[in-house]
GULUMVEX-107227 format. One record per residue (C-alpha): residue in one letter; x, y, z. Coordinates in steps of 0.5 Angstrom, whole numbers, plus 2048, in hexadecimal, padded with zeros to 3 digits. Example, Ala and Ser with C-alpha at 12.3 -4.5 7.8 and 13.67 -1.06 7.14 Angstrom:
2
a|819|7F7|810
s|81B|7FE|80E
# end
This chain:
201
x|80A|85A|809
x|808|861|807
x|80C|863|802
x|80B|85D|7FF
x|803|85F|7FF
x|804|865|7FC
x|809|862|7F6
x|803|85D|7F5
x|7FD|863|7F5
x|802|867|7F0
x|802|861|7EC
x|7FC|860|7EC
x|7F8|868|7EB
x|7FF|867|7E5
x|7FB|861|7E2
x|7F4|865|7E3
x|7F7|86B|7DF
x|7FA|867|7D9
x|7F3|863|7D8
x|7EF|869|7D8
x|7F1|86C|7D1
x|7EC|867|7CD
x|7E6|86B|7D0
x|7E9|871|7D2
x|7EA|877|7CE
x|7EC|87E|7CD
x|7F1|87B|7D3
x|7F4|875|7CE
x|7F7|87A|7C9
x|7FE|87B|7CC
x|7FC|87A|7D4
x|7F9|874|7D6
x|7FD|870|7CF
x|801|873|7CA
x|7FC|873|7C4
x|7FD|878|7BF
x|7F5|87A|7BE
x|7EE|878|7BF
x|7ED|873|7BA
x|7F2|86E|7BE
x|7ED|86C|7C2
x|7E6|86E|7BE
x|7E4|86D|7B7
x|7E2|873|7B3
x|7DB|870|7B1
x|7D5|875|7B3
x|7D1|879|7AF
x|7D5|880|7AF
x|7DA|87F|7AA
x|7D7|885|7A5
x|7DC|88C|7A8
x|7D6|88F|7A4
x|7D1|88F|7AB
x|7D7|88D|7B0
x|7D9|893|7B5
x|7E0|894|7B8
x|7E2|89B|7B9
x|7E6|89E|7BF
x|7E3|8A5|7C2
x|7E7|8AB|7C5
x|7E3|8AB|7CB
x|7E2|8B2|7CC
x|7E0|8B4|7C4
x|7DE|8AE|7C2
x|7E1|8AD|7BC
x|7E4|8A9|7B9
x|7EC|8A7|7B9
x|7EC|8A4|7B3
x|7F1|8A6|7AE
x|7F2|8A7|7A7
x|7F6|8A0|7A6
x|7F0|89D|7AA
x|7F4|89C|7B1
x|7F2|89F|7B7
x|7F6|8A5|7BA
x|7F6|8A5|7C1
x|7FB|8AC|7C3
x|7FD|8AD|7CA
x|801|8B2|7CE
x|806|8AE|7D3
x|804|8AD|7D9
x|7FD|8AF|7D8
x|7F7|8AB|7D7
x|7F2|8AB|7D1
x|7EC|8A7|7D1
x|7E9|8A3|7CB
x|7E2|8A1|7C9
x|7E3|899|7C6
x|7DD|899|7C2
x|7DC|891|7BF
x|7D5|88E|7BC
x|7D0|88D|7B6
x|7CB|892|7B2
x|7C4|890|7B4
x|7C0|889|7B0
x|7C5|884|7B1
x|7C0|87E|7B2
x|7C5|87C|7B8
x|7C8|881|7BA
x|7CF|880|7BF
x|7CD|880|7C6
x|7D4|880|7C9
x|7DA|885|7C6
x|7E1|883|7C7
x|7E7|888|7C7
x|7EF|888|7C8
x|7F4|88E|7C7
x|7FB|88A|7C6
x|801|88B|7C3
x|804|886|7BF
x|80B|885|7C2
x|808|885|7C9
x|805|87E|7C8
x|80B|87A|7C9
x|80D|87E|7D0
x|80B|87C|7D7
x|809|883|7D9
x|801|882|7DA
x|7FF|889|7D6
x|800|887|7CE
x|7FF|890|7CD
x|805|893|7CA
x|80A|894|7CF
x|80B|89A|7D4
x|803|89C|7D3
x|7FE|89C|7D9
x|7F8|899|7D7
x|7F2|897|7DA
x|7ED|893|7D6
x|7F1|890|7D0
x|7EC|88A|7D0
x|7E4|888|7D1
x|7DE|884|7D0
x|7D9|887|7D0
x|7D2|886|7CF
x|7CF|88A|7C9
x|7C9|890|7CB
x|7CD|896|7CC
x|7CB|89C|7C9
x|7CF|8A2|7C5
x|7CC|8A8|7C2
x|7CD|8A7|7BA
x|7CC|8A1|7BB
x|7C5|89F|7BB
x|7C5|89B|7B6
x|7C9|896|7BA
x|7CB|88F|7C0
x|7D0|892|7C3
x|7D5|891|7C8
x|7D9|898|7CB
x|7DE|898|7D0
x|7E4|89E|7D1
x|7EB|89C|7D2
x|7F0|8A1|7D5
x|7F7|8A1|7D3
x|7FD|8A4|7D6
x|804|8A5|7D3
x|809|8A5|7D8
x|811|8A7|7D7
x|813|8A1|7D4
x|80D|8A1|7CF
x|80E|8A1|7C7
x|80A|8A1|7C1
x|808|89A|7C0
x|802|895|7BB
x|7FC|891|7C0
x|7F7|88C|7BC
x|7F1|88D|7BE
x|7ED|886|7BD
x|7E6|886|7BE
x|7E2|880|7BE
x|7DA|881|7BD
x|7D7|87B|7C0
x|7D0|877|7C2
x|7CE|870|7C6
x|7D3|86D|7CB
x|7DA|86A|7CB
x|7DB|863|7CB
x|7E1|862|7CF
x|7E5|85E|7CB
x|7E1|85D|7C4
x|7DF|861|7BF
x|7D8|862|7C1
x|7D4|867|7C4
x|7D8|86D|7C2
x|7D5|871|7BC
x|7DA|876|7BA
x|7DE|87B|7B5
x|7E4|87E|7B6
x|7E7|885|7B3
x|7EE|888|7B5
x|7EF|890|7B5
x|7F6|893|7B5
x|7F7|899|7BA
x|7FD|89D|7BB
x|800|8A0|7C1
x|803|8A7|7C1
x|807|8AA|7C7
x|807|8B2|7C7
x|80C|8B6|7CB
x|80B|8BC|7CE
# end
């Protein structure tokens, strides 16, 4: 009898899950179902389209300078088994007549999506902070001029880390999701490339 409780229980928390994608994201890329990005589930229909006034930059933590190369990726450098913290830097120069409300983040590696591991981030690398939902009201100096959301995520190579390719997909957003409408929910969506480099001692 209890066995069959806890199967019935297991069924039904697996049911709960694979409902939630529709209203949930960062989570509905690659772990709570395999969709490839963002717009899966959420149009790119907001106000924020113009790349012009939209901010998404990537901060070494400690210098405050950007990581952004040459080739327009971002460069994340890390020395084997040592950590280092990034400052994720997303939103809007002022004057928007609407300005987001909500930014929506996610560090994934394309060919993690389809596996079952429940971290999308590039194999082998520790990582505490690859995806958020943020309300927008951070400060950063430099960036005065701007709504922002700032986080920091921190980042280790372990033995078994090689160089690897994330997306970082952002959603700027406003209003509430509807669940299962295409209501509600203002949002545009931006993809960055970052690259990932081990350093050997």
């Amino acid at each position: 009898m209890n066995v069959r409780r806890s199967v019935s229980l297991a069924t039904v928390l697996a049911s709960l899950l694979l409902g939630m994608p529709a209203a949930a994201y960062p989570p509905a890329v690659g772990i709570l179902a395999k969709n490839r990005s963002c717009r899966s589930c959420h149009a790119s229909n907001g106000p924020w389209s113009d790349e012009a006034r939209t901010v998404i930059d990537v901060l070494d933590a400690a210098t405050k300078k950007s990581l952004r190369g040459s080739d327009g990726a971002f460069h994340i450098v890390a020395t084997r088994s040592e950590a280092r913290t990034v400052l994720t830097v997303i939103g809007r120069r002022k004057g928007d007549a609407q300005p987001p409300r909500r930014n929506a983040w996610l560090y994934v590696d394309p060919t993690q999506i389809e596996t079952a591991t429940l971290t999308k981030f590039a194999p082998g690398w520790d990582v505490n902070l690859p995806m958020s939902c943020r309300i927008v009201g951070d400060r950063l100096e430099g960036y005065e001029d701007a709504n922002l959301t700032v986080l920091p995520m921190t980042v280790r190579p372990t033995d078994a880390a090689r160089d690897g390719a994330l997306e970082l997909q952002v959603m700027l957003t406003a209003g509430e999701a509807v669940k299962g409408k295409d209501e509600g929910l203002v949002s545009n969506y931006y993809v960055r490339r970052v690259l990932l480099r081990v350093r050997d001692r």
